[in-house]
Biotite code that builds the C-alpha atoms (Angstrom):
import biotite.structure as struc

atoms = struc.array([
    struc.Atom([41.109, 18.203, -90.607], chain_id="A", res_id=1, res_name="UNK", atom_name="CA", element="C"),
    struc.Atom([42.735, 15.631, -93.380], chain_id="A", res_id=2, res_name="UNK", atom_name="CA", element="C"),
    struc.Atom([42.399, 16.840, -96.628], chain_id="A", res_id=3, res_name="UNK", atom_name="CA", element="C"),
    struc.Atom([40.121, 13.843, -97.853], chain_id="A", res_id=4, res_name="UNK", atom_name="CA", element="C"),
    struc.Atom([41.987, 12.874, -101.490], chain_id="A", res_id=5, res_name="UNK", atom_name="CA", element="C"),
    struc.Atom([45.276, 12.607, -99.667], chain_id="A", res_id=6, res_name="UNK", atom_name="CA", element="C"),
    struc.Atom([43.907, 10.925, -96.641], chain_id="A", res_id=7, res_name="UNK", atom_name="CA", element="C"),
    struc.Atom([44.761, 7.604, -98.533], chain_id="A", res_id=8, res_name="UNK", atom_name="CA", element="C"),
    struc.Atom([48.615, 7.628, -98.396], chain_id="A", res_id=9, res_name="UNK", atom_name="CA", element="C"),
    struc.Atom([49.370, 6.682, -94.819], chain_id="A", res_id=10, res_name="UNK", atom_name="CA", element="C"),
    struc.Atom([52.569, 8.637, -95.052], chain_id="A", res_id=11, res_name="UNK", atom_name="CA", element="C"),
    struc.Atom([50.539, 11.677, -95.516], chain_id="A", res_id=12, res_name="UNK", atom_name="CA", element="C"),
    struc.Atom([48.321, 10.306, -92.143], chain_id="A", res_id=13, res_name="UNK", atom_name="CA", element="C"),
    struc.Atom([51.826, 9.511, -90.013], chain_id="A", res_id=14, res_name="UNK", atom_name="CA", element="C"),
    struc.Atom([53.393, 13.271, -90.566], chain_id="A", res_id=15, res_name="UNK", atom_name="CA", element="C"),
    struc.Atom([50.049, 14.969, -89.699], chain_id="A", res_id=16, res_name="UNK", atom_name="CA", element="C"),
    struc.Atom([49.940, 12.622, -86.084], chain_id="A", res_id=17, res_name="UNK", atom_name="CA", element="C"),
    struc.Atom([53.591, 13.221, -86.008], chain_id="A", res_id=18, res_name="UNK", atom_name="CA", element="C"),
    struc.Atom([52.854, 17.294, -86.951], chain_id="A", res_id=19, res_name="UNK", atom_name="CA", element="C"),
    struc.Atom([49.875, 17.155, -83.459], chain_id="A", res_id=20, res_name="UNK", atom_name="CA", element="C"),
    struc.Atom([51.968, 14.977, -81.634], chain_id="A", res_id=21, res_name="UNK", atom_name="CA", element="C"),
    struc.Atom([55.223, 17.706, -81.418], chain_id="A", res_id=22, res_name="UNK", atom_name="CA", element="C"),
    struc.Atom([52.679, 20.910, -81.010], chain_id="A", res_id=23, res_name="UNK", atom_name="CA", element="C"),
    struc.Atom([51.325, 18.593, -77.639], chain_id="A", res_id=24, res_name="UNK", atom_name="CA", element="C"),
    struc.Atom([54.580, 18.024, -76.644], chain_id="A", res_id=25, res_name="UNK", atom_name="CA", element="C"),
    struc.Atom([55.753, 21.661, -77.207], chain_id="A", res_id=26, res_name="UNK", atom_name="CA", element="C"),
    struc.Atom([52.536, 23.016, -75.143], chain_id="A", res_id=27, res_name="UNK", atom_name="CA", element="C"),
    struc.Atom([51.985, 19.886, -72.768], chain_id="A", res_id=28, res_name="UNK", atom_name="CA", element="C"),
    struc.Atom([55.120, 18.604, -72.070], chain_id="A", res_id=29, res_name="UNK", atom_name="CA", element="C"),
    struc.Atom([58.436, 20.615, -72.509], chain_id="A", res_id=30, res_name="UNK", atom_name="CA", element="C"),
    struc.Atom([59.971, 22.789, -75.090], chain_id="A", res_id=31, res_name="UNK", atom_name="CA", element="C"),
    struc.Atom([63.553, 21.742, -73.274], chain_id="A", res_id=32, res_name="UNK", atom_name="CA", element="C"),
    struc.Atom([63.266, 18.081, -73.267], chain_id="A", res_id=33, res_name="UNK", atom_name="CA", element="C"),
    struc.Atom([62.497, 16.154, -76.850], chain_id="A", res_id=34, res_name="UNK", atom_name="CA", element="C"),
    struc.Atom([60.201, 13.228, -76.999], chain_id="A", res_id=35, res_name="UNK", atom_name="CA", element="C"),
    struc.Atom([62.955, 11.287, -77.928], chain_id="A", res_id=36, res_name="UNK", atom_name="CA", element="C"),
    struc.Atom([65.416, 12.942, -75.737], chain_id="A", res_id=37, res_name="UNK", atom_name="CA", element="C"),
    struc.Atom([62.615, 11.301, -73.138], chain_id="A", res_id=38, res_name="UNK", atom_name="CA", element="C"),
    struc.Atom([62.558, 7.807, -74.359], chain_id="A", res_id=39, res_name="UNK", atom_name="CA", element="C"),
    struc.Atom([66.518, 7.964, -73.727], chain_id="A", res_id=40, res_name="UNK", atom_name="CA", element="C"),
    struc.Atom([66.078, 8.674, -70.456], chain_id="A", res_id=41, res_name="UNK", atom_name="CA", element="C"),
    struc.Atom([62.928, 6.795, -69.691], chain_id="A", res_id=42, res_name="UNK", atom_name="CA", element="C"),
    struc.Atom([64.933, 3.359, -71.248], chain_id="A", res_id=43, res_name="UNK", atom_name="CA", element="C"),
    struc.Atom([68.196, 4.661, -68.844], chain_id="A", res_id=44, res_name="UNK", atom_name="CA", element="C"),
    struc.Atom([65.891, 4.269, -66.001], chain_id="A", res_id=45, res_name="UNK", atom_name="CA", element="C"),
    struc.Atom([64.437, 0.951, -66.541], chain_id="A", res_id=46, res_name="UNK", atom_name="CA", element="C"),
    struc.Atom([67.978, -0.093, -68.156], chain_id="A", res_id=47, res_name="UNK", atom_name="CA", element="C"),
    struc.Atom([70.648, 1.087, -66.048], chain_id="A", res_id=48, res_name="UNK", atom_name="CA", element="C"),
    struc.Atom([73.956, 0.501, -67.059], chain_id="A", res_id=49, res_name="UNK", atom_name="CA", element="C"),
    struc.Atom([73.027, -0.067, -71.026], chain_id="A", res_id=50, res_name="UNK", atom_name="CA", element="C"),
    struc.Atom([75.492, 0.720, -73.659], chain_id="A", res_id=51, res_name="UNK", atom_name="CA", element="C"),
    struc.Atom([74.817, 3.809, -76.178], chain_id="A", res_id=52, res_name="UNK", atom_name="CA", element="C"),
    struc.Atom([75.023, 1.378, -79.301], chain_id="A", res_id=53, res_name="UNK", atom_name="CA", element="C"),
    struc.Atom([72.202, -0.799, -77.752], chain_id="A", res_id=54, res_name="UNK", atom_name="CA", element="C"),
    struc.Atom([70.548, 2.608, -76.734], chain_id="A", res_id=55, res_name="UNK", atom_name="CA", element="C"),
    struc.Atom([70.308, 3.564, -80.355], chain_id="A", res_id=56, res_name="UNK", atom_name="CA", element="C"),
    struc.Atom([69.243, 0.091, -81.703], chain_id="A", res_id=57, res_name="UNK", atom_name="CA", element="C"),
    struc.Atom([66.207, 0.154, -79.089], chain_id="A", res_id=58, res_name="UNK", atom_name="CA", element="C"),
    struc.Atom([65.211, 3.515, -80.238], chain_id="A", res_id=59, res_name="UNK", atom_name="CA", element="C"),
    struc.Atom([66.182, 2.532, -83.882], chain_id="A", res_id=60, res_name="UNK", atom_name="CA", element="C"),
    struc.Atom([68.470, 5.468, -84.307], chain_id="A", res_id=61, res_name="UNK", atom_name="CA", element="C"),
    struc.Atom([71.587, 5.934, -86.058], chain_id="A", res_id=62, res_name="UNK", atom_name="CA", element="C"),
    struc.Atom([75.363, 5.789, -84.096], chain_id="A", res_id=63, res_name="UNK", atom_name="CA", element="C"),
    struc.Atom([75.447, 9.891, -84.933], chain_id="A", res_id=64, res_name="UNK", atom_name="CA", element="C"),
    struc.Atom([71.873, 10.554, -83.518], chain_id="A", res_id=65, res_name="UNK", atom_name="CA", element="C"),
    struc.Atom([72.477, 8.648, -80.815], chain_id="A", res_id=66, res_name="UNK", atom_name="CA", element="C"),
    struc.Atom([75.937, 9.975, -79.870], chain_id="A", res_id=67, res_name="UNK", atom_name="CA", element="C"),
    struc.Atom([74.170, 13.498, -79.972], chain_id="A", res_id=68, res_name="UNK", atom_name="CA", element="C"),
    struc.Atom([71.562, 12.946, -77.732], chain_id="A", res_id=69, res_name="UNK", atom_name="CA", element="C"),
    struc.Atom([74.011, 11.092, -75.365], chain_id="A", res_id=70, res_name="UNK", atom_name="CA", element="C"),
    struc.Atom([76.067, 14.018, -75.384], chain_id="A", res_id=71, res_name="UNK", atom_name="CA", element="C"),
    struc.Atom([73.301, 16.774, -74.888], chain_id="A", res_id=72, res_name="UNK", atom_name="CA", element="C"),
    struc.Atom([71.801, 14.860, -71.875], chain_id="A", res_id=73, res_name="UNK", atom_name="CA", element="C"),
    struc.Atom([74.755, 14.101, -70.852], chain_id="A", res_id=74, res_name="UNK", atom_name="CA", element="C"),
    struc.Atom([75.411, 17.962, -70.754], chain_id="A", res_id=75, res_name="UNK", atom_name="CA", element="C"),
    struc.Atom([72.692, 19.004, -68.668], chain_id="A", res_id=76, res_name="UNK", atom_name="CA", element="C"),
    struc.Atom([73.345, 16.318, -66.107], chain_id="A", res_id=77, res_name="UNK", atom_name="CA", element="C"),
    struc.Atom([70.593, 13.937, -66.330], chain_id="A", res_id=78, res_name="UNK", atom_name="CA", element="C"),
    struc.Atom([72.997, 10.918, -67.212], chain_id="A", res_id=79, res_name="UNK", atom_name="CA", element="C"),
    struc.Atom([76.566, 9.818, -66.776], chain_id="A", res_id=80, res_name="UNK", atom_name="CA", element="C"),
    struc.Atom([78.893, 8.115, -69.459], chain_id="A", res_id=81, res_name="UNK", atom_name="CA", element="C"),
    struc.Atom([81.994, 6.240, -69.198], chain_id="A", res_id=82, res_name="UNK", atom_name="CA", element="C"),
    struc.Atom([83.892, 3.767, -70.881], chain_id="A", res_id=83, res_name="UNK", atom_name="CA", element="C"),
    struc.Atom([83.276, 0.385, -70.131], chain_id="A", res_id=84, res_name="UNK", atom_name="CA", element="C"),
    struc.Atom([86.190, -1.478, -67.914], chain_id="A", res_id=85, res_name="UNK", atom_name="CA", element="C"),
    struc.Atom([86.481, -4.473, -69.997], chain_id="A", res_id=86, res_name="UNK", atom_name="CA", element="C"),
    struc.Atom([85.348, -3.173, -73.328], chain_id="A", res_id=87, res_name="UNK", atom_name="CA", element="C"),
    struc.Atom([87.034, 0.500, -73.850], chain_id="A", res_id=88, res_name="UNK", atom_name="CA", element="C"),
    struc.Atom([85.398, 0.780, -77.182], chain_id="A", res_id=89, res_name="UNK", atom_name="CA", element="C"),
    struc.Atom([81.727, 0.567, -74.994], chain_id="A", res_id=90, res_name="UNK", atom_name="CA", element="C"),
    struc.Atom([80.347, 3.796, -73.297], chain_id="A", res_id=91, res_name="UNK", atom_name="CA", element="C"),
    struc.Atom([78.074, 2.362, -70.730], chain_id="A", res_id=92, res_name="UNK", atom_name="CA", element="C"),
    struc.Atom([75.477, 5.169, -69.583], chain_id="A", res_id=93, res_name="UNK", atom_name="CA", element="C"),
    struc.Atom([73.571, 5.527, -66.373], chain_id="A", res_id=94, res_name="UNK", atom_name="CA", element="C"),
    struc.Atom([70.641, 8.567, -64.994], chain_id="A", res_id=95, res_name="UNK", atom_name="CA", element="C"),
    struc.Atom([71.272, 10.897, -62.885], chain_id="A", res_id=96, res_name="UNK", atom_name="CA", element="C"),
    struc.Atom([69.166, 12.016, -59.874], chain_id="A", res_id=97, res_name="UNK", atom_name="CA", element="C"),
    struc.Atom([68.458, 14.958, -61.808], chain_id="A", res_id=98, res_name="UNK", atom_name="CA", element="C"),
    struc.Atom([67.392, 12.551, -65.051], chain_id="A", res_id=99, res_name="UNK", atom_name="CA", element="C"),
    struc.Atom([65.275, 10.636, -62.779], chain_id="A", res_id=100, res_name="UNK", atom_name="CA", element="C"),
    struc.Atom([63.416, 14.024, -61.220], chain_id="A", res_id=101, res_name="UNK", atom_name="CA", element="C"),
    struc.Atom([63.272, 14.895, -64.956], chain_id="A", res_id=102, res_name="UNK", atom_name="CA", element="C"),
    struc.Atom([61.737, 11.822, -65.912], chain_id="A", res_id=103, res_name="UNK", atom_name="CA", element="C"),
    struc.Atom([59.025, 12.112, -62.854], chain_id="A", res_id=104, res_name="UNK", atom_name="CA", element="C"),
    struc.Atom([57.961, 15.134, -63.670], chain_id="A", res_id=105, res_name="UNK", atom_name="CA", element="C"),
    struc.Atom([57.117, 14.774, -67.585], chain_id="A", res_id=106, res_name="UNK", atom_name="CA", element="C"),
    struc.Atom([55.826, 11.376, -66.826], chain_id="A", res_id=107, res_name="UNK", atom_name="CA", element="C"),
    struc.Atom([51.894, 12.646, -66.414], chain_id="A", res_id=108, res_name="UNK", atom_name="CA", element="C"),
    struc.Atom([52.826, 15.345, -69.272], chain_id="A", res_id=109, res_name="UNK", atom_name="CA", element="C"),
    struc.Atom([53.618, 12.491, -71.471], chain_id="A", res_id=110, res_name="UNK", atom_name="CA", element="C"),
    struc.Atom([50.175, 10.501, -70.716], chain_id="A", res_id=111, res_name="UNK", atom_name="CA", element="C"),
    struc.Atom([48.386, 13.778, -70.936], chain_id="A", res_id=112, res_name="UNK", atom_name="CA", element="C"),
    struc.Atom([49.750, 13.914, -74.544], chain_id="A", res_id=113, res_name="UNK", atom_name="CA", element="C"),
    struc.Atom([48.807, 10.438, -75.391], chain_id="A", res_id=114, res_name="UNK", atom_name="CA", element="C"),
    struc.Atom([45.446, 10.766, -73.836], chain_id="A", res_id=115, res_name="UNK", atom_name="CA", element="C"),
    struc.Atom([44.979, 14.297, -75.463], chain_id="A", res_id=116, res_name="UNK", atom_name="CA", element="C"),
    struc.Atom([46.265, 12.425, -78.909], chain_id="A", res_id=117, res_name="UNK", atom_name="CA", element="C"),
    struc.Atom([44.019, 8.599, -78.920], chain_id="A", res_id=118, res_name="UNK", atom_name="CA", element="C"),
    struc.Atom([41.722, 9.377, -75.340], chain_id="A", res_id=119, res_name="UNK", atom_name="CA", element="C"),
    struc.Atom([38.854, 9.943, -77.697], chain_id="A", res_id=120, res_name="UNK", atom_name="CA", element="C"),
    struc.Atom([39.245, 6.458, -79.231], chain_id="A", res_id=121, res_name="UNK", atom_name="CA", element="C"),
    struc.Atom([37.651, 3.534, -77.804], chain_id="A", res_id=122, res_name="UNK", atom_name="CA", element="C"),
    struc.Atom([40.329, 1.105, -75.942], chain_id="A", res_id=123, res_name="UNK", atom_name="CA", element="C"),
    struc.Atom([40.096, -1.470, -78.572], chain_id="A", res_id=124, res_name="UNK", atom_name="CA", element="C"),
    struc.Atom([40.591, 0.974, -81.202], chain_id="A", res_id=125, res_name="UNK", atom_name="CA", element="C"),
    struc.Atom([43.866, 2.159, -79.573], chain_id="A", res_id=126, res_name="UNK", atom_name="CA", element="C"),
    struc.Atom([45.163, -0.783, -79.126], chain_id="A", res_id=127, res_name="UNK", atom_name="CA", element="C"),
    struc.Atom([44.986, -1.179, -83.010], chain_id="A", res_id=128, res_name="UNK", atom_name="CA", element="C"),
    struc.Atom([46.330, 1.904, -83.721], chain_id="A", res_id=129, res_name="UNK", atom_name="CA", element="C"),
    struc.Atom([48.956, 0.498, -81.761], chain_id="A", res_id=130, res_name="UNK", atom_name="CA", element="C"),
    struc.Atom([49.461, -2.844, -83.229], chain_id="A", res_id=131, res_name="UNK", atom_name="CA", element="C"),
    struc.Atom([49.206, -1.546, -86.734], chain_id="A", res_id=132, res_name="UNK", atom_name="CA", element="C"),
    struc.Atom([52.129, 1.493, -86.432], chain_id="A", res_id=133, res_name="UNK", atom_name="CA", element="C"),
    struc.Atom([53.945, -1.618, -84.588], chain_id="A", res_id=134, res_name="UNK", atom_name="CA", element="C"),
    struc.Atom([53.269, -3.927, -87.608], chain_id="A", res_id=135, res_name="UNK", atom_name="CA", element="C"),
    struc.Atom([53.694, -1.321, -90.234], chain_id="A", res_id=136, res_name="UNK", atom_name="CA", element="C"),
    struc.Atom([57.413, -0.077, -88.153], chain_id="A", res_id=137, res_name="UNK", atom_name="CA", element="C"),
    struc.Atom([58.749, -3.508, -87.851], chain_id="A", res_id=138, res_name="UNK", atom_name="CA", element="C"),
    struc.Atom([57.885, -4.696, -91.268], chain_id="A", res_id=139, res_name="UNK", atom_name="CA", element="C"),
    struc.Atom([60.745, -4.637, -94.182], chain_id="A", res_id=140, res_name="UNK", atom_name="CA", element="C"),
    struc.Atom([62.234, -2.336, -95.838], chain_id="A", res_id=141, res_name="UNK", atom_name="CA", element="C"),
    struc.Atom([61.028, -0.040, -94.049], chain_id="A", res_id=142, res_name="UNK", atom_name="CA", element="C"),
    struc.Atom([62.548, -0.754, -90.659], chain_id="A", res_id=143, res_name="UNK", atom_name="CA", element="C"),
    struc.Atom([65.953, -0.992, -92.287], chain_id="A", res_id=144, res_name="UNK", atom_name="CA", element="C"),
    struc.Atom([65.830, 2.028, -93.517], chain_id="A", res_id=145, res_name="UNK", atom_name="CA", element="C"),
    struc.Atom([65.567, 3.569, -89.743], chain_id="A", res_id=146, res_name="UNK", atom_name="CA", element="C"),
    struc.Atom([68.574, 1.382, -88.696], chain_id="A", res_id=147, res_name="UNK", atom_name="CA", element="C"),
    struc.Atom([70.582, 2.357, -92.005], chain_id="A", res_id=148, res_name="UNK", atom_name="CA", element="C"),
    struc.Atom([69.398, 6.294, -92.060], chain_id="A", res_id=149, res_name="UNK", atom_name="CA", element="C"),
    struc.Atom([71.623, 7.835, -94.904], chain_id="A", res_id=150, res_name="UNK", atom_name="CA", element="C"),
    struc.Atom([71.309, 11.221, -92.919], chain_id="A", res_id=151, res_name="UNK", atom_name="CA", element="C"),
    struc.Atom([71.698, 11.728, -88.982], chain_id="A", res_id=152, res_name="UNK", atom_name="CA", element="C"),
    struc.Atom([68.321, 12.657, -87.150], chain_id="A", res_id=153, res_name="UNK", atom_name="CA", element="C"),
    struc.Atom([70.096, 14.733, -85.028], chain_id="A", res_id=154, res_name="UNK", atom_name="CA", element="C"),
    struc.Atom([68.183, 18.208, -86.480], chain_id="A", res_id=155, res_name="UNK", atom_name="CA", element="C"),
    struc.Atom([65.040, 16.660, -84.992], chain_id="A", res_id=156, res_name="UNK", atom_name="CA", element="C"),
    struc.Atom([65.954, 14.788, -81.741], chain_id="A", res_id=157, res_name="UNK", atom_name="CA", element="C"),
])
């Protein structure tokens, strides 16, 4: 339920879907692997051999952020990192086998979440929903302010 007088600031609308979408993902999906930690992976697999800094422009997420997740994936063996040959300042990343199983198996959990989310929406009016977060995230300032985050995201990736 939306509490009707506040139900006009879309802020106050994007924190609630953001509030249902990480309970879905805690009980749907996984309480190891982050929705974000996901997108890494899932953009690894379609993009193999991408470098972290465009990694973290894709997702719009700060060098920090970024190196963390890297890191923490990178940790529990679901992707590789290593300096690029003929850029040393470049770490050029690549899933693992066990990244790939890892993205196979959330994949359905993922759509479940998304169906569980908009499903009761008519197509039309998903696609909206879509095209108006995608309008409202890529219009200025607020899309600089993802790519020029004063504070790491790291607490919540």
């Amino acid at each position: 339920m939306v509490i009707s007088e506040l139900s006009q600031y879309t802020g106050f609308l994007v924190r609630r879907a953001q509030q249902v979408h990480v309970a879905l993902w805690l009980r749907e999906v996984s309480g190891e692997v982050t929705s974000v930690q996901f997108g890494v992976l899932s953009l690894l697999e379609s993009n193999p051999g991408i470098d972290q800094r465009t990694l973290g422009s894709l997702l719009q997420l700060d060098r920090s952020t970024i190196a963390d997740l890297v890191t923490r994936l990178e940790g529990r063996g679901y992707l590789e990192r290593v300096r690029d040959s003929t850029d040393r300042r470049r770490n050029v990343m690549t899933i693992t086998a066990a990244g790939r199983a890892a993205v196979t198996e959330l994949q359905p959990r993922v759509e479940l979440v998304n169906e569980i989310m908009v499903g009761h929406l008519a197509k039309a009016d998903q696609a909206e929903l879509n095209r108006l977060l995608t309008l409202l995230l890529n219009a200025q300032p607020a899309a600089s302010l993802l790519t020029a985050a004063a504070t790491p995201l790291s607490e919540s990736a």
